[in-house]
mmCIF file of the N, C-alpha and C atoms, coordinates in Angstrom:
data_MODEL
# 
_entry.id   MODEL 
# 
loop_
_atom_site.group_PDB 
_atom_site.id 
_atom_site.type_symbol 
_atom_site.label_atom_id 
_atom_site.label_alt_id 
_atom_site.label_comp_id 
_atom_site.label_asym_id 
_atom_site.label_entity_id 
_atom_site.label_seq_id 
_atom_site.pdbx_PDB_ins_code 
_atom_site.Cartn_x 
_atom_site.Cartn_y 
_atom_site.Cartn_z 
_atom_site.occupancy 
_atom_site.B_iso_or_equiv 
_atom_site.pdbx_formal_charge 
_atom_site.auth_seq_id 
_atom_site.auth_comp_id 
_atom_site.auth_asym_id 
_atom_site.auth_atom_id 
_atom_site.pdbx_PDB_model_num 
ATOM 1   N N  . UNK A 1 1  ? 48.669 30.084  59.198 1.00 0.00 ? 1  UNK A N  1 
ATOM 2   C CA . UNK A 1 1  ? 48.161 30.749  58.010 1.00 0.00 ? 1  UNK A CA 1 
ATOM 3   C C  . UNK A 1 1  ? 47.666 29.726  56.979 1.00 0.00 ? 1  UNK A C  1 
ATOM 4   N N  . UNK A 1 2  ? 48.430 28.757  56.658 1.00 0.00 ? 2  UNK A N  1 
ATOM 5   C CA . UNK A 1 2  ? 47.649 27.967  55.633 1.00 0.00 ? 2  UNK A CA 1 
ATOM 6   C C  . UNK A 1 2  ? 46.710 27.140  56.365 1.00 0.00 ? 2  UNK A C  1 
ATOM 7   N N  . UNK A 1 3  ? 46.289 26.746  57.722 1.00 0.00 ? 3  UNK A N  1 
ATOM 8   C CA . UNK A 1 3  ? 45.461 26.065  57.848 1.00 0.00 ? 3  UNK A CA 1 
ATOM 9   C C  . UNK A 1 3  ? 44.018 26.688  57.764 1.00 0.00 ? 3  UNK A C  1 
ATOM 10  N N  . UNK A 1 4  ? 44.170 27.932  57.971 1.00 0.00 ? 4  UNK A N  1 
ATOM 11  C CA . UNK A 1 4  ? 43.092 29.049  57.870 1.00 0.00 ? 4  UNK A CA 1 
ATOM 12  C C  . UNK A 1 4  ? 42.658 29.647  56.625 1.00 0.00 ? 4  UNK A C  1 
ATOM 13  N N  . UNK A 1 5  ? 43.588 29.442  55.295 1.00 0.00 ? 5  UNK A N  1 
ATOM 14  C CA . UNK A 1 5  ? 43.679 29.617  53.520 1.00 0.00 ? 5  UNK A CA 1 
ATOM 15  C C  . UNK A 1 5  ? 42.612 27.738  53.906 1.00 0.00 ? 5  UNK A C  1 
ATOM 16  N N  . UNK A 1 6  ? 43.371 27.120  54.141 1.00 0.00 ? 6  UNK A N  1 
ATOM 17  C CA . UNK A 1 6  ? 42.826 25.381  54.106 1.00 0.00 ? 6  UNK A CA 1 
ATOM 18  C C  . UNK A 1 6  ? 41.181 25.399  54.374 1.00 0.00 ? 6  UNK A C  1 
ATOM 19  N N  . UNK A 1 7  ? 41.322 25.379  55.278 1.00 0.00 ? 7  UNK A N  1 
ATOM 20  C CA . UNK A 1 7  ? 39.531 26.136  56.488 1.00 0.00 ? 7  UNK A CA 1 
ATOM 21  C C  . UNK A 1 7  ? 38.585 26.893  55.495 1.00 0.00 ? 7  UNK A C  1 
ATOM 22  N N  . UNK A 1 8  ? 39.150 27.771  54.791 1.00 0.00 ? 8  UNK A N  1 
ATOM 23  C CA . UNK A 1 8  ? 38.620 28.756  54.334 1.00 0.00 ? 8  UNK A CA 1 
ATOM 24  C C  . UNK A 1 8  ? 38.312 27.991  52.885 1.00 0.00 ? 8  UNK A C  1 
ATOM 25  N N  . UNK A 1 9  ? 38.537 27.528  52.594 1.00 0.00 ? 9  UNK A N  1 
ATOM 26  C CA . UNK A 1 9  ? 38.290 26.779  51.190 1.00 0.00 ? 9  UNK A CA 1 
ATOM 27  C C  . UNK A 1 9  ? 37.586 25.928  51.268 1.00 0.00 ? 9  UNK A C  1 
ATOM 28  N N  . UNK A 1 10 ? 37.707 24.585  52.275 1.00 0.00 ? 10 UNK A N  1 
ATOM 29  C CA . UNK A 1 10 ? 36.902 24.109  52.378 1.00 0.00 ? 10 UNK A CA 1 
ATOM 30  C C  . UNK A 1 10 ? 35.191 24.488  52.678 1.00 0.00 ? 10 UNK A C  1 
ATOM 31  N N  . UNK A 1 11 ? 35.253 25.918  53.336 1.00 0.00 ? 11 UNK A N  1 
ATOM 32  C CA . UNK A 1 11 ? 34.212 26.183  54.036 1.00 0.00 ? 11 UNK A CA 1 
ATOM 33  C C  . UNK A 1 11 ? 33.382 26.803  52.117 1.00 0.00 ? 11 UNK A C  1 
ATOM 34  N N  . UNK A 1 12 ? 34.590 27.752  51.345 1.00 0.00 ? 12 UNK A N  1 
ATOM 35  C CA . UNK A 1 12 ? 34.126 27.943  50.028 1.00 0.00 ? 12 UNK A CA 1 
ATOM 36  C C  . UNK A 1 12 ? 33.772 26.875  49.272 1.00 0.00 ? 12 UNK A C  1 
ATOM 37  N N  . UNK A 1 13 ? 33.907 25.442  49.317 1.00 0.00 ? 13 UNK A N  1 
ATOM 38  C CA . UNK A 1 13 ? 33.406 24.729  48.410 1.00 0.00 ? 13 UNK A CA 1 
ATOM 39  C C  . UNK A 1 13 ? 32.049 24.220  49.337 1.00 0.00 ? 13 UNK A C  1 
ATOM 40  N N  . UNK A 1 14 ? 31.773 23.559  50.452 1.00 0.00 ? 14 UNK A N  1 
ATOM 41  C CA . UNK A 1 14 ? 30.621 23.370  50.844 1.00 0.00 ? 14 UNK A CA 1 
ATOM 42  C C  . UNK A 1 14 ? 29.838 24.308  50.806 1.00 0.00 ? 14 UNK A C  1 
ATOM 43  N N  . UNK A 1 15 ? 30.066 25.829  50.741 1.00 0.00 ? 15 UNK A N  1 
ATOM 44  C CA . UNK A 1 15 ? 28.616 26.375  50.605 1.00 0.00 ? 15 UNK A CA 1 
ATOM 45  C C  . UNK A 1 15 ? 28.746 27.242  49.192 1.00 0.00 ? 15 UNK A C  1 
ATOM 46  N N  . UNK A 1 16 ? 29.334 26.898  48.087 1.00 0.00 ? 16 UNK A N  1 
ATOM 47  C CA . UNK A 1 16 ? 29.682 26.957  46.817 1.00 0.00 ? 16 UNK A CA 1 
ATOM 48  C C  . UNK A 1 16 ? 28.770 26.088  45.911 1.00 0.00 ? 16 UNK A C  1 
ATOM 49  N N  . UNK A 1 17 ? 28.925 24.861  46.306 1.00 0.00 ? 17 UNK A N  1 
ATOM 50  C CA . UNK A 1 17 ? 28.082 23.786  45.866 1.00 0.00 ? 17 UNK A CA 1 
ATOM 51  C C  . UNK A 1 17 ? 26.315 23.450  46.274 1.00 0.00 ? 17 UNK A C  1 
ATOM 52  N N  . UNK A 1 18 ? 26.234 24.895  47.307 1.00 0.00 ? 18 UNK A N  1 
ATOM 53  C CA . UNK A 1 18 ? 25.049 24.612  47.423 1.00 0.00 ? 18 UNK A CA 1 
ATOM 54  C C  . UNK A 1 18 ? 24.174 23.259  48.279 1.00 0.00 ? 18 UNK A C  1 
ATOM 55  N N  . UNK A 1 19 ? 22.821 23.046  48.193 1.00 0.00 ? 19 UNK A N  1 
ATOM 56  C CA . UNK A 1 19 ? 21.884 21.814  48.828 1.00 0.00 ? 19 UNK A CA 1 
ATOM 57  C C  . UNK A 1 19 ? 21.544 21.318  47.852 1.00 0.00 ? 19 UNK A C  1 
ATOM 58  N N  . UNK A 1 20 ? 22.002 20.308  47.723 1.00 0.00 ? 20 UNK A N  1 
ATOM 59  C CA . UNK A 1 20 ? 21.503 18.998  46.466 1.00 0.00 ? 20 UNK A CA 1 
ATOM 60  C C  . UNK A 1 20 ? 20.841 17.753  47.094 1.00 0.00 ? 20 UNK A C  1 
ATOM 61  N N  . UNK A 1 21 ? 20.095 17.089  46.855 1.00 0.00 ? 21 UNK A N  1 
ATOM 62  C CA . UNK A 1 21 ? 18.899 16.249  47.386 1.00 0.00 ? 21 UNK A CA 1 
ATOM 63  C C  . UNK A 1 21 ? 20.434 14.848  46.923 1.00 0.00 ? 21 UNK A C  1 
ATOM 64  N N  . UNK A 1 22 ? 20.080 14.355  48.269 1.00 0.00 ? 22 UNK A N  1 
ATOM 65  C CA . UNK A 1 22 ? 21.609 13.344  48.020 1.00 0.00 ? 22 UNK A CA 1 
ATOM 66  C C  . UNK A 1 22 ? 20.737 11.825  48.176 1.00 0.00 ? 22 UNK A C  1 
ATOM 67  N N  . UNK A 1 23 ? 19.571 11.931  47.978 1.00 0.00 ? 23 UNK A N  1 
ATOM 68  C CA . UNK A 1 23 ? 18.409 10.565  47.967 1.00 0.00 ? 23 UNK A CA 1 
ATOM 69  C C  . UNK A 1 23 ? 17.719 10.621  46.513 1.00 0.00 ? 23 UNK A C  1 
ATOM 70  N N  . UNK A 1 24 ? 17.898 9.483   46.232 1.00 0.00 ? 24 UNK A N  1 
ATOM 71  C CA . UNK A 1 24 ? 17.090 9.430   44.669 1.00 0.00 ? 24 UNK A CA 1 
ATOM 72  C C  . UNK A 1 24 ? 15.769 8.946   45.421 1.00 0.00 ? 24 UNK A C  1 
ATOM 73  N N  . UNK A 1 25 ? 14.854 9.194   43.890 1.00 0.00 ? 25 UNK A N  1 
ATOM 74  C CA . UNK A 1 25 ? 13.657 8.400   44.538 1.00 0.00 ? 25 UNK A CA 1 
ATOM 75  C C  . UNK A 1 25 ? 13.342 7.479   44.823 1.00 0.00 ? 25 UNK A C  1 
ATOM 76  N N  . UNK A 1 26 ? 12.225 7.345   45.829 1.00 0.00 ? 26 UNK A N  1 
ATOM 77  C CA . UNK A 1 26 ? 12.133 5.996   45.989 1.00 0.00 ? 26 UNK A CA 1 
ATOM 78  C C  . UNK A 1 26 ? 11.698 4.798   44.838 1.00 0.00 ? 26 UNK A C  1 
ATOM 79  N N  . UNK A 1 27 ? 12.185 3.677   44.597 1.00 0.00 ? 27 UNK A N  1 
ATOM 80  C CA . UNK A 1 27 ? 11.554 2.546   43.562 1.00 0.00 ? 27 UNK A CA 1 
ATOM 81  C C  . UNK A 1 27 ? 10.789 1.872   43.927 1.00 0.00 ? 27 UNK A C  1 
ATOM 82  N N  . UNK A 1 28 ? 9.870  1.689   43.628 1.00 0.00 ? 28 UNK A N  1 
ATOM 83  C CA . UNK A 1 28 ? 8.677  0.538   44.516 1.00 0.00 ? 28 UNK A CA 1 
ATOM 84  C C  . UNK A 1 28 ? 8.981  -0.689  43.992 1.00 0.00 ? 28 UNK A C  1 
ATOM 85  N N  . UNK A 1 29 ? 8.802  -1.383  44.936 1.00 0.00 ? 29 UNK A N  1 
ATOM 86  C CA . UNK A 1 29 ? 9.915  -3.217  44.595 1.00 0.00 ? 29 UNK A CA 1 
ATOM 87  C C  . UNK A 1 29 ? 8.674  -4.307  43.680 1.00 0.00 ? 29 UNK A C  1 
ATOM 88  N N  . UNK A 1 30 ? 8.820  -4.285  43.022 1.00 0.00 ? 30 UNK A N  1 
ATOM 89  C CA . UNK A 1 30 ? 8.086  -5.453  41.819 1.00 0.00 ? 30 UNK A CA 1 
ATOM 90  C C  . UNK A 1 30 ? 8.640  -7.233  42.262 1.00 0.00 ? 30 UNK A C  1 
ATOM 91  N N  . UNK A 1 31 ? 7.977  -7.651  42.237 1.00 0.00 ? 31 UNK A N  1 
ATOM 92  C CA . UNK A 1 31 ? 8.149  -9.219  42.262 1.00 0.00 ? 31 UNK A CA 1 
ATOM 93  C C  . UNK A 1 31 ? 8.355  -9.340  41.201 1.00 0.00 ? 31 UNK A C  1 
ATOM 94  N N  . UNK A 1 32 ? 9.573  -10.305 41.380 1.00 0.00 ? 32 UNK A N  1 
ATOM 95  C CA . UNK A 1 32 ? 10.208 -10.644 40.116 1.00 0.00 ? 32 UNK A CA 1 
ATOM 96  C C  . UNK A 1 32 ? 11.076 -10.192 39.201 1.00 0.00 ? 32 UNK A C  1 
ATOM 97  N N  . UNK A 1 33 ? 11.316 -8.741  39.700 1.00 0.00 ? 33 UNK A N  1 
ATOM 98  C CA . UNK A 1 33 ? 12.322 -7.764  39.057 1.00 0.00 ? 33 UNK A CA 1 
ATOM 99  C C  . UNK A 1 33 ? 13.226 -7.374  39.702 1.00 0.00 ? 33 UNK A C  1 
ATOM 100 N N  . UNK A 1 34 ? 14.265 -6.475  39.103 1.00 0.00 ? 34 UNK A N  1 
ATOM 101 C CA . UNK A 1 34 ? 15.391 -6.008  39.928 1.00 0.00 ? 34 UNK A CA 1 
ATOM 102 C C  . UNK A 1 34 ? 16.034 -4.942  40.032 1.00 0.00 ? 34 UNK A C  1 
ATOM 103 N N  . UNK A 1 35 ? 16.465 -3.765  40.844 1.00 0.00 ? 35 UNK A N  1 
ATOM 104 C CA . UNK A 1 35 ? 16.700 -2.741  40.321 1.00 0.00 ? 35 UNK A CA 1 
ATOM 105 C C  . UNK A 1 35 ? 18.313 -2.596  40.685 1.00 0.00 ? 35 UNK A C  1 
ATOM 106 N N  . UNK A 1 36 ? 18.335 -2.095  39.346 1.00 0.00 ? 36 UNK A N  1 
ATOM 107 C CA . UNK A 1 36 ? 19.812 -2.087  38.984 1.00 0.00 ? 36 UNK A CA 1 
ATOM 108 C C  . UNK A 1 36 ? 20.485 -0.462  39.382 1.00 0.00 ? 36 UNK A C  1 
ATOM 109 N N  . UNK A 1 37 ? 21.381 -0.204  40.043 1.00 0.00 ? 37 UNK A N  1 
ATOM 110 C CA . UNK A 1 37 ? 22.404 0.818   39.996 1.00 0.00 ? 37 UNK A CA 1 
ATOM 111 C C  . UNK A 1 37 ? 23.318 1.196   39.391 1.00 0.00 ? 37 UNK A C  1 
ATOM 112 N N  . UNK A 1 38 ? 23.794 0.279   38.650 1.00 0.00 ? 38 UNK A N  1 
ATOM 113 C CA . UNK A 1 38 ? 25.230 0.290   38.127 1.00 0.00 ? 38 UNK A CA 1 
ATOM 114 C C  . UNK A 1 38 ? 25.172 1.807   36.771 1.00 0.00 ? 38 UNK A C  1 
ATOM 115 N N  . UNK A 1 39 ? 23.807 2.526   36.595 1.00 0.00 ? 39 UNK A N  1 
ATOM 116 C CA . UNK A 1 39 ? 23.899 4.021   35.867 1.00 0.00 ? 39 UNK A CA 1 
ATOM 117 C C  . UNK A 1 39 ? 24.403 4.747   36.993 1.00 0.00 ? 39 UNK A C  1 
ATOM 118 N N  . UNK A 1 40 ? 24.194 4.866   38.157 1.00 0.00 ? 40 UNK A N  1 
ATOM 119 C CA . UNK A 1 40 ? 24.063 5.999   39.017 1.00 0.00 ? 40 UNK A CA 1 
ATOM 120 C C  . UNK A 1 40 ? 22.537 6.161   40.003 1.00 0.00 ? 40 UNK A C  1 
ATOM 121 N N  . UNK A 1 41 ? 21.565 5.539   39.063 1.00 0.00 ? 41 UNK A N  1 
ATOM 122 C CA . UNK A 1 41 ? 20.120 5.725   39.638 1.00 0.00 ? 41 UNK A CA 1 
ATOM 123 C C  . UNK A 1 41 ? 19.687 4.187   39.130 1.00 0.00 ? 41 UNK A C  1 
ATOM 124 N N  . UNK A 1 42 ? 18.060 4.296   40.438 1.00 0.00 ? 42 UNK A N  1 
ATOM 125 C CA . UNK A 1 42 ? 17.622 3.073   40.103 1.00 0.00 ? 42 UNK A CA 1 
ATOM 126 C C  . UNK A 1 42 ? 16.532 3.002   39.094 1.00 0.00 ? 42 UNK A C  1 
ATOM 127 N N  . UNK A 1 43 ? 16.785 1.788   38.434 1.00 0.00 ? 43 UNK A N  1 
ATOM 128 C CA . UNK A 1 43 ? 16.052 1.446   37.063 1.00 0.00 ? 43 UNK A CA 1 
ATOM 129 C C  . UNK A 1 43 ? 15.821 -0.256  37.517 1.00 0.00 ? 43 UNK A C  1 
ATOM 130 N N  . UNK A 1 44 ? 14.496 -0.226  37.494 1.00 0.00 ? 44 UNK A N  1 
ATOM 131 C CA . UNK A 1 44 ? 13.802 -1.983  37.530 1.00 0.00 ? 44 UNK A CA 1 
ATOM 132 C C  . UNK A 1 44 ? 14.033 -2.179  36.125 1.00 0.00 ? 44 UNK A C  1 
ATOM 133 N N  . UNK A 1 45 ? 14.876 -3.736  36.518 1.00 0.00 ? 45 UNK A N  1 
ATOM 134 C CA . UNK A 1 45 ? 14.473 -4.680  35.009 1.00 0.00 ? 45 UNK A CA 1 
ATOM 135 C C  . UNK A 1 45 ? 13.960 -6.046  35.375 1.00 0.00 ? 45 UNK A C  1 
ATOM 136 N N  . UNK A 1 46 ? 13.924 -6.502  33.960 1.00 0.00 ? 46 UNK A N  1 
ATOM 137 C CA . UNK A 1 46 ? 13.620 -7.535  34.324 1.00 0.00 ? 46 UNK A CA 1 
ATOM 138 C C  . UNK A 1 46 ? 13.909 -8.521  33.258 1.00 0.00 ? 46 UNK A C  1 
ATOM 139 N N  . UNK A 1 47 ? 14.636 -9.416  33.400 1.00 0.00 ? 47 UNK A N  1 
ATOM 140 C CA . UNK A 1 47 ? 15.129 -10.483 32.407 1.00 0.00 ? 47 UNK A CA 1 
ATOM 141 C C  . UNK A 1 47 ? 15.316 -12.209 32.801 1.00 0.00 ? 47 UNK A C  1 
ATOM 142 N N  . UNK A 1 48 ? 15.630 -12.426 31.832 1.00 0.00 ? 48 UNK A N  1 
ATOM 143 C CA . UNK A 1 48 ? 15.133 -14.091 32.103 1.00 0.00 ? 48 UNK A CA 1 
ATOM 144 C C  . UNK A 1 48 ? 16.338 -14.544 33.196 1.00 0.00 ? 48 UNK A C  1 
ATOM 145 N N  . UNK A 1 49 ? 17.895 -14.516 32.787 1.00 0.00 ? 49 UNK A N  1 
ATOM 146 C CA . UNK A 1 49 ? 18.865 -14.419 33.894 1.00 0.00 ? 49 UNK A CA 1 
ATOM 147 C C  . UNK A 1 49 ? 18.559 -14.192 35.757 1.00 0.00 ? 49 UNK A C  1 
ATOM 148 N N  . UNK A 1 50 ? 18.530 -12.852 35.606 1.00 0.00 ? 50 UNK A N  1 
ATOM 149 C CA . UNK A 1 50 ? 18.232 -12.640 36.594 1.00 0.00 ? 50 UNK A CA 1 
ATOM 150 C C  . UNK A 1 50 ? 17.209 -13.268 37.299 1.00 0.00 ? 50 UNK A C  1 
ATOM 151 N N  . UNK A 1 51 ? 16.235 -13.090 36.665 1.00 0.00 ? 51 UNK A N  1 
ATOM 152 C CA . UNK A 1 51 ? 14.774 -13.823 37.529 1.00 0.00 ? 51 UNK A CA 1 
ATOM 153 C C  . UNK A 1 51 ? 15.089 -15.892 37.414 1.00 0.00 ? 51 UNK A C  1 
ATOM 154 N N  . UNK A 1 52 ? 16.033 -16.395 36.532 1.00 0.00 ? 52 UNK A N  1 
ATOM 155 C CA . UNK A 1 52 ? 16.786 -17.487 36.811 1.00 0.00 ? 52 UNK A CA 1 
ATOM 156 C C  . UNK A 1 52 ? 17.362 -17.703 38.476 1.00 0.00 ? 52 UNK A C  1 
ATOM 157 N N  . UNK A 1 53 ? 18.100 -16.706 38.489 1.00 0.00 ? 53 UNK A N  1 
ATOM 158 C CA . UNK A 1 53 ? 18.896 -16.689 39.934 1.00 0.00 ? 53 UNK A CA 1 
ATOM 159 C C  . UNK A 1 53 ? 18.214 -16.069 41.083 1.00 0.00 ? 53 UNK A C  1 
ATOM 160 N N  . UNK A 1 54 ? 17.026 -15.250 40.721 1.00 0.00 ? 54 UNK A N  1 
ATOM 161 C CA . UNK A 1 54 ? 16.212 -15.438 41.992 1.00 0.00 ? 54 UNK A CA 1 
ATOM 162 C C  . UNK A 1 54 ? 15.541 -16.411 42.392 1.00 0.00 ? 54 UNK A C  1 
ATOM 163 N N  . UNK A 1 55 ? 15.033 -17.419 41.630 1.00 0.00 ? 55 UNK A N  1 
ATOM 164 C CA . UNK A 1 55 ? 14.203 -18.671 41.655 1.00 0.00 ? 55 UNK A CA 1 
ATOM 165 C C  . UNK A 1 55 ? 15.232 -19.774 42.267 1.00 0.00 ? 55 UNK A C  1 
ATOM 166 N N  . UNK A 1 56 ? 16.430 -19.620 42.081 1.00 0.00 ? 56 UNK A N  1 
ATOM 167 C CA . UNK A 1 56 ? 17.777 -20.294 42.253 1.00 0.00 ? 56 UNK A CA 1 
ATOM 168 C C  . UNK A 1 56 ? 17.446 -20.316 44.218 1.00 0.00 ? 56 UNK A C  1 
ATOM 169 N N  . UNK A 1 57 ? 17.592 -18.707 44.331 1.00 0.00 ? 57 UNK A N  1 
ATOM 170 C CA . UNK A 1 57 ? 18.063 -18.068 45.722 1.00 0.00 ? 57 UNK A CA 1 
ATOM 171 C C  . UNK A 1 57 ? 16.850 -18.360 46.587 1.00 0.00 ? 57 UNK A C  1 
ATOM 172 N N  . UNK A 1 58 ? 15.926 -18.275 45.628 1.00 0.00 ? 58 UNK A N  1 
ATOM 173 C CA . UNK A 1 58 ? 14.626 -18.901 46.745 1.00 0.00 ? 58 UNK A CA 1 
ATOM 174 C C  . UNK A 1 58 ? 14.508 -20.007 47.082 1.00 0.00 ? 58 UNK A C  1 
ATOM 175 N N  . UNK A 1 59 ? 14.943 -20.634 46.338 1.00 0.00 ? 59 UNK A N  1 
ATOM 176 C CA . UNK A 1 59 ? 14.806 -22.290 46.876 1.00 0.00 ? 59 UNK A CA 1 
ATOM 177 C C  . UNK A 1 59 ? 15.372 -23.140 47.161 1.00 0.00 ? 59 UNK A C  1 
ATOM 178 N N  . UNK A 1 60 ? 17.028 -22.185 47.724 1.00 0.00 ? 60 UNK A N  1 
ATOM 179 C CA . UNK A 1 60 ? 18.184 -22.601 48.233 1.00 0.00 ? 60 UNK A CA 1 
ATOM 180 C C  . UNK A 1 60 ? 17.373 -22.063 50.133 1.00 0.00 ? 60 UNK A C  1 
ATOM 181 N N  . UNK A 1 61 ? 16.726 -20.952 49.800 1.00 0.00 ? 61 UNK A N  1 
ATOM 182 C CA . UNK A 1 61 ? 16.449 -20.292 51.133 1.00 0.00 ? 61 UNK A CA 1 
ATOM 183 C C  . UNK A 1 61 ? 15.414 -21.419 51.806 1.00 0.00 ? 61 UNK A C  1 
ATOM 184 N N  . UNK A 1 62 ? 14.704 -21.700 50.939 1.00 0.00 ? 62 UNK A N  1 
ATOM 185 C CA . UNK A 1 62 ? 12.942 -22.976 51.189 1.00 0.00 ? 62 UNK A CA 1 
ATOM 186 C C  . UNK A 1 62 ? 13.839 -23.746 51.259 1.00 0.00 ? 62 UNK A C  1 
ATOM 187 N N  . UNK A 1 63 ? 15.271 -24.323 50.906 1.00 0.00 ? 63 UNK A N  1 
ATOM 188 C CA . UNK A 1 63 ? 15.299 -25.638 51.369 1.00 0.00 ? 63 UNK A CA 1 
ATOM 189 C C  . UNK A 1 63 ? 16.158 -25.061 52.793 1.00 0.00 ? 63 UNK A C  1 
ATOM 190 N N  . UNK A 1 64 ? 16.965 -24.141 53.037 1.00 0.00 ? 64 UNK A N  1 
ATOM 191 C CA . UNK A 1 64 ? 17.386 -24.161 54.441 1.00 0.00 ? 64 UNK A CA 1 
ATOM 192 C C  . UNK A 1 64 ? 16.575 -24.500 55.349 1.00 0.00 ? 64 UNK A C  1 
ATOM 193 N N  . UNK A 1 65 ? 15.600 -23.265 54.927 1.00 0.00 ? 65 UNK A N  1 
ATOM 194 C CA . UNK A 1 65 ? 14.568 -23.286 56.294 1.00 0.00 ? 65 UNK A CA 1 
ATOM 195 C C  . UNK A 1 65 ? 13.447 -24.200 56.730 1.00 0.00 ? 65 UNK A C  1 
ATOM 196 N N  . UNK A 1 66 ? 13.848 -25.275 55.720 1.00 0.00 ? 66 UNK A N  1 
ATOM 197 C CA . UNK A 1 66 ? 12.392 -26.548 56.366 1.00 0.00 ? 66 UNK A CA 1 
ATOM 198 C C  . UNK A 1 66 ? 13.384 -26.912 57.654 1.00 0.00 ? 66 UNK A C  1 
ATOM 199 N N  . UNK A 1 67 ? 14.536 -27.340 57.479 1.00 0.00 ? 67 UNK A N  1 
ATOM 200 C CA . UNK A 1 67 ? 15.165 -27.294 59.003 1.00 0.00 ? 67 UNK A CA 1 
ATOM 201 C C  . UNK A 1 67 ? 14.843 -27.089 60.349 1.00 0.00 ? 67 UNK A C  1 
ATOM 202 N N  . UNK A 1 68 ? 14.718 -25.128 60.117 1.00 0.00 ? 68 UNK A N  1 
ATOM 203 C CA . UNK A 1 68 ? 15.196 -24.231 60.996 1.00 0.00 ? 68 UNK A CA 1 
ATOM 204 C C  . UNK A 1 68 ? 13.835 -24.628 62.036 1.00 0.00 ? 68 UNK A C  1 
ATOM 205 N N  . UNK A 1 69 ? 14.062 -24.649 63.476 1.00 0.00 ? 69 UNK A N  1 
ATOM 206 C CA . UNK A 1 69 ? 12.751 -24.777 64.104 1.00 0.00 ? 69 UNK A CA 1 
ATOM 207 C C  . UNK A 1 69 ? 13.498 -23.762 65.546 1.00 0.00 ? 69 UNK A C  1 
ATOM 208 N N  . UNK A 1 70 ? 12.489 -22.914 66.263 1.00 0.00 ? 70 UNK A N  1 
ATOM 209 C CA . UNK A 1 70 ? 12.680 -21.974 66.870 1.00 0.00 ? 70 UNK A CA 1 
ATOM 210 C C  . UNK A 1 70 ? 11.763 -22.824 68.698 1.00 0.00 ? 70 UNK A C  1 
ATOM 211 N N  . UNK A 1 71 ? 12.596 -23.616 69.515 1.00 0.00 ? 71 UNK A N  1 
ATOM 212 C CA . UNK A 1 71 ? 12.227 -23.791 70.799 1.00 0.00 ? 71 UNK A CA 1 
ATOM 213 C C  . UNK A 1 71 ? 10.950 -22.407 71.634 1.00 0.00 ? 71 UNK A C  1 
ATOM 214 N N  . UNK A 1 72 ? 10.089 -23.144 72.032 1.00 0.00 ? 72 UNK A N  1 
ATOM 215 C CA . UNK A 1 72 ? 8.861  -21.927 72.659 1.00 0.00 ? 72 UNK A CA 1 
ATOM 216 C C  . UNK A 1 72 ? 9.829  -21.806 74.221 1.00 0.00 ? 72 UNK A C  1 
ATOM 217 N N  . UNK A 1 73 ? 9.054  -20.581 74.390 1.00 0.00 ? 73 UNK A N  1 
ATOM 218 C CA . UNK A 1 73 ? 9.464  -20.720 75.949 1.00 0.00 ? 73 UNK A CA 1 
ATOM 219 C C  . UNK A 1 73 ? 8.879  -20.979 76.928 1.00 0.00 ? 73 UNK A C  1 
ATOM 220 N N  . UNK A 1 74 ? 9.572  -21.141 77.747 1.00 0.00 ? 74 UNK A N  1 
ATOM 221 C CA . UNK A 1 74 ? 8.486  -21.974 78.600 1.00 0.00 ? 74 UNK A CA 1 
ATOM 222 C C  . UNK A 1 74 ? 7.533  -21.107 79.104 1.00 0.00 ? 74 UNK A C  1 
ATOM 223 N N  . UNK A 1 75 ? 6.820  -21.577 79.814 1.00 0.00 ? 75 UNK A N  1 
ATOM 224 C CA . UNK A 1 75 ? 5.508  -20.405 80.523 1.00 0.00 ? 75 UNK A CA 1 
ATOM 225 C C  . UNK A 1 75 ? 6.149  -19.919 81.975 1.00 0.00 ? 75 UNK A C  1 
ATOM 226 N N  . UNK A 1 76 ? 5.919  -19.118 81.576 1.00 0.00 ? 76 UNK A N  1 
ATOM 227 C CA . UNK A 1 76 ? 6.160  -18.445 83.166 1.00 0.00 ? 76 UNK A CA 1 
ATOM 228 C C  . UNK A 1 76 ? 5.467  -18.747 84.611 1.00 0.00 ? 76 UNK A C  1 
ATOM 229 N N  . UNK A 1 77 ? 5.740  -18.965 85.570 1.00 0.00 ? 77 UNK A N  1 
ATOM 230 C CA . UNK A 1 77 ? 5.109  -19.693 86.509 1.00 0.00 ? 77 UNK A CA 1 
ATOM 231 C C  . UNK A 1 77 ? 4.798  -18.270 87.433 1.00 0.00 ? 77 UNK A C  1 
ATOM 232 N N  . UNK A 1 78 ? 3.744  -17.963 87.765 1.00 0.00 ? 78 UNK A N  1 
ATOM 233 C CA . UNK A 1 78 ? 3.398  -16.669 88.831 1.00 0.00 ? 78 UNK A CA 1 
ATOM 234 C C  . UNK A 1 78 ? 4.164  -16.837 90.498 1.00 0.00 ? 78 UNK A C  1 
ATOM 235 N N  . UNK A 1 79 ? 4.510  -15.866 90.650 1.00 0.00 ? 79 UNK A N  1 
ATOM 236 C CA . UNK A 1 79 ? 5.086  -15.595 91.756 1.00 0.00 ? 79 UNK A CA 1 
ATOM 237 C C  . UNK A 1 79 ? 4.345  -14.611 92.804 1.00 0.00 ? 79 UNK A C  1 
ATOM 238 N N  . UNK A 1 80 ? 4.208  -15.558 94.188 1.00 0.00 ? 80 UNK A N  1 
ATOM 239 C CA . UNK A 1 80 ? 3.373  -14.039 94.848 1.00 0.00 ? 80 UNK A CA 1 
ATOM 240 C C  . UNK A 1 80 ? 4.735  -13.491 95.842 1.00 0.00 ? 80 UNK A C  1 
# 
């Protein structure tokens, strides 16, 4: 009996509450900016800080990757 009171409630609040769009819109990404969540929704800003530590992150990334080098493969040799 109470798992069926339980069942039954749950089933009253999911279709109680209705279809709510559970995707905000989309933000189109700006160079140089950033979009922040911390309201609930996204909002681009843009401030000197932040765009500090992206310039930071980029050129921690440019200096990894002068490194990085990716071996070719070899050619395949035909087979009859």
């Amino acid at each position: 009996m109470v798992s069926a009171a339980a069942t039954a409630a749950a089933l009253w609040l999911y279709v109680s509450h209705g279809r709510r769009p559970h995707r905000a819109e989309p933000v189109p990404i700006q160079d140089g900016r950033t979009i922040d969540f911390s309201s609930g929704s996204p909002a681009v800003k843009e401030d000197p800080a932040s765009r500090a530590k992206m310039d930071a992150a980029l050129k921690d990334m440019d200096e990894a990757a002068k490194t990085v080098t990716f071996p070719a493969e070899p050619t395949p040799t035909p087979t009859r």
